[in-house]
N, C-alpha and C positions, 0 to 999 in steps of 0.2 A: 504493500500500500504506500508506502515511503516513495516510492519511484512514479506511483500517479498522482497523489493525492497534492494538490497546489495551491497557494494563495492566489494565482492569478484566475481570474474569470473566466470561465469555460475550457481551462486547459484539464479538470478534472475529467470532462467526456469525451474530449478529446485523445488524451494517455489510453483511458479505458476502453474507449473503441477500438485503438491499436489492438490491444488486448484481445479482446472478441473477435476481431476479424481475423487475427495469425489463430488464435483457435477452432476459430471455423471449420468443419469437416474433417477436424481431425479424431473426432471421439475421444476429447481431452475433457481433464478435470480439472475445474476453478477454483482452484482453492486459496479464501480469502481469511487471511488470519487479522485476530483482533476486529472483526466485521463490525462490533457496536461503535466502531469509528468513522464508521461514514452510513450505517444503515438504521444509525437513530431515528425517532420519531419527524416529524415534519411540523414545523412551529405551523399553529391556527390561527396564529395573529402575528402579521407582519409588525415587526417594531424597525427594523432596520434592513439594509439589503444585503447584509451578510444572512438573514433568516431567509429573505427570498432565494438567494443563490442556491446556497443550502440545501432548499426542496426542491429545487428544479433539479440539484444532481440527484437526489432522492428519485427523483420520479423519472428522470433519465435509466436512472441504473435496475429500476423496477424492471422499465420497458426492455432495456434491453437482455435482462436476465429470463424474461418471458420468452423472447428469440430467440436464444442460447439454444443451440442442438447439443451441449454436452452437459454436464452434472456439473453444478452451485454444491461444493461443500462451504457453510460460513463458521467460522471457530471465534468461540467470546469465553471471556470468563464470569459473564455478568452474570447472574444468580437467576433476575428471573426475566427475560426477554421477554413478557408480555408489556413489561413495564417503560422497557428501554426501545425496543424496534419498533421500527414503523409497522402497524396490521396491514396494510395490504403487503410488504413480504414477507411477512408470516402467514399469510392466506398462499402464499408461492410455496412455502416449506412441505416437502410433503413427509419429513421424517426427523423428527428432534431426538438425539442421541445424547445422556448427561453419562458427563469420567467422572463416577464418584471420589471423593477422596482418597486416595492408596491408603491400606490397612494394613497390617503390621508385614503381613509374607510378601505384600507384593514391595513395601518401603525397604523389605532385605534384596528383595533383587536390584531394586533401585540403588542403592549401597555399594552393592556387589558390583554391578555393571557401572562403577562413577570414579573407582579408582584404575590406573593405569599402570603397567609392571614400569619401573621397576617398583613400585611403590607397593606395598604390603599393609594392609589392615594388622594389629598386634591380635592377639587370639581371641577368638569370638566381639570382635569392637564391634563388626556391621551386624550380627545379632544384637547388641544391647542397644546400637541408635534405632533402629526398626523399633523395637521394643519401646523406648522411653520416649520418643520426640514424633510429633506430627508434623511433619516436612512433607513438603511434593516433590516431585521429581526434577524441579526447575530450582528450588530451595537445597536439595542434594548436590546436581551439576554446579552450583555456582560455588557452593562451601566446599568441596570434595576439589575442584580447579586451583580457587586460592589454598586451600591444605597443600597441594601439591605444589603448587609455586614454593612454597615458604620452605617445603622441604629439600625440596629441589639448591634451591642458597644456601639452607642448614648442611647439606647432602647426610640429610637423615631417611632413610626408606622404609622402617619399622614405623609406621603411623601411628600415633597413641591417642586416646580420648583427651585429651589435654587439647590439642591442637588441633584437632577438628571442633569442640565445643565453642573454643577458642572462633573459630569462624561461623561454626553455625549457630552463636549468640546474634552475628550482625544480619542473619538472614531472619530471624526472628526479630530483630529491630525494624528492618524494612517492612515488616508487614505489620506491627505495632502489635506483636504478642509476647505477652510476658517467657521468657526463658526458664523455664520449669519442665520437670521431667512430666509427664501427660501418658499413660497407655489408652489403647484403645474401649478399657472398660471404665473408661471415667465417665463420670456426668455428663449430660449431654452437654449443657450451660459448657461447661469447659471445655468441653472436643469445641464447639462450635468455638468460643474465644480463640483456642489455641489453633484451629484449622487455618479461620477468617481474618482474626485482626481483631481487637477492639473498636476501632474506629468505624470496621466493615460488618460487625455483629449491628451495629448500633443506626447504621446510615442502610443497609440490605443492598449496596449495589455491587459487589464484586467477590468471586472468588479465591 
């Protein structure tokens, strides 16, 4: 979306037509990450011409997603898209698919698959973060990469919970949850804090 999406005036359907026409008959998939970025509601009352622009690519990109001979997959992490997309393409959708939260087996493969040789986990460590911390998958890659940076300068390869905790503290800062050990059979109130964010328990708009 980075490469269409533009302050200037009509170069957004412009990029996007590119788009749809090199996909044309090829039996290609669209797939549009971060989608509640351009396929939000359409303001009902014009106050400025950045609201009018706005719905005109809205209602551009409807039409053109209608002609499309290939498959619209859109990916969000907004919680509840009746609230955030516009209904006529949600009247387009013809299959809503939710990635629940990863639960403890599937956060050890996540673990598992996030460090790189020469780099080694110390014994049972990516059993006990599975276990203790509700992290996602993007929350893993990003603390598990700087782990590895740091060790990589240290030329330390025996990874300890020190030094992953150490980084997956600032992944729990980014999303405004308190750093505390969390399993799966906690209270709801809590999975939900420690999943969402404080800020995001409390506002309901993002995953």
């Amino acid at each position: 979306m980075s490469r269409v999406v533009s302050k200037y005036i009509g170069d957004f359907e412009k990029q996007m037509e590119k788009v749809f026409q090199k996909l044309h008959g090829q039996n290609a998939i669209l797939f549009i990450d971060e989608a509640d970025s351009i396929i939000s509601k359409r303001s009902e009352e014009i106050t400025d011409s950045k609201d009018k622009y706005a719905n005109q690519e809205m209602s551009y990109l409807l039409q053109r997603v209608e002609r499309f001979d290939g498959i619209v997959i859109l990916a969000t992490n907004v919680r509840d898209i009746r609230t955030h997309f516009d209904k006529a393409m949600l009247r387009r959708v013809s299959e809503i698919i939710e990635f629940g939260f990863p639960l403890k087996n599937e956060r050890l493969k996540l673990w598992e698959n996030a460090i790189s040789p020469p780099f080694v986990y110390k014994e049972n460590l990516a059993e006990k973060l599975a276990e203790e911390f509700q992290v996602t998958g993007a929350n893993i890659a990003s603390c598990m990469s700087n782990v590895m940076i740091e060790c990589l300068d240290k030329d330390i390869y025996d990874v300890d919970q020190i030094i992953v905790e150490k980084h997956l503290e600032k992944e729990y800062f980014k999303r405004d949850s308190q750093f505390v050990i969390c399993r799966d059979s906690a209270p709801a109130p809590a999975l939900m804090e420690q999943r969402l964010g404080r800020s995001s328990v409390h506002s309901g708009k993002r995953m």
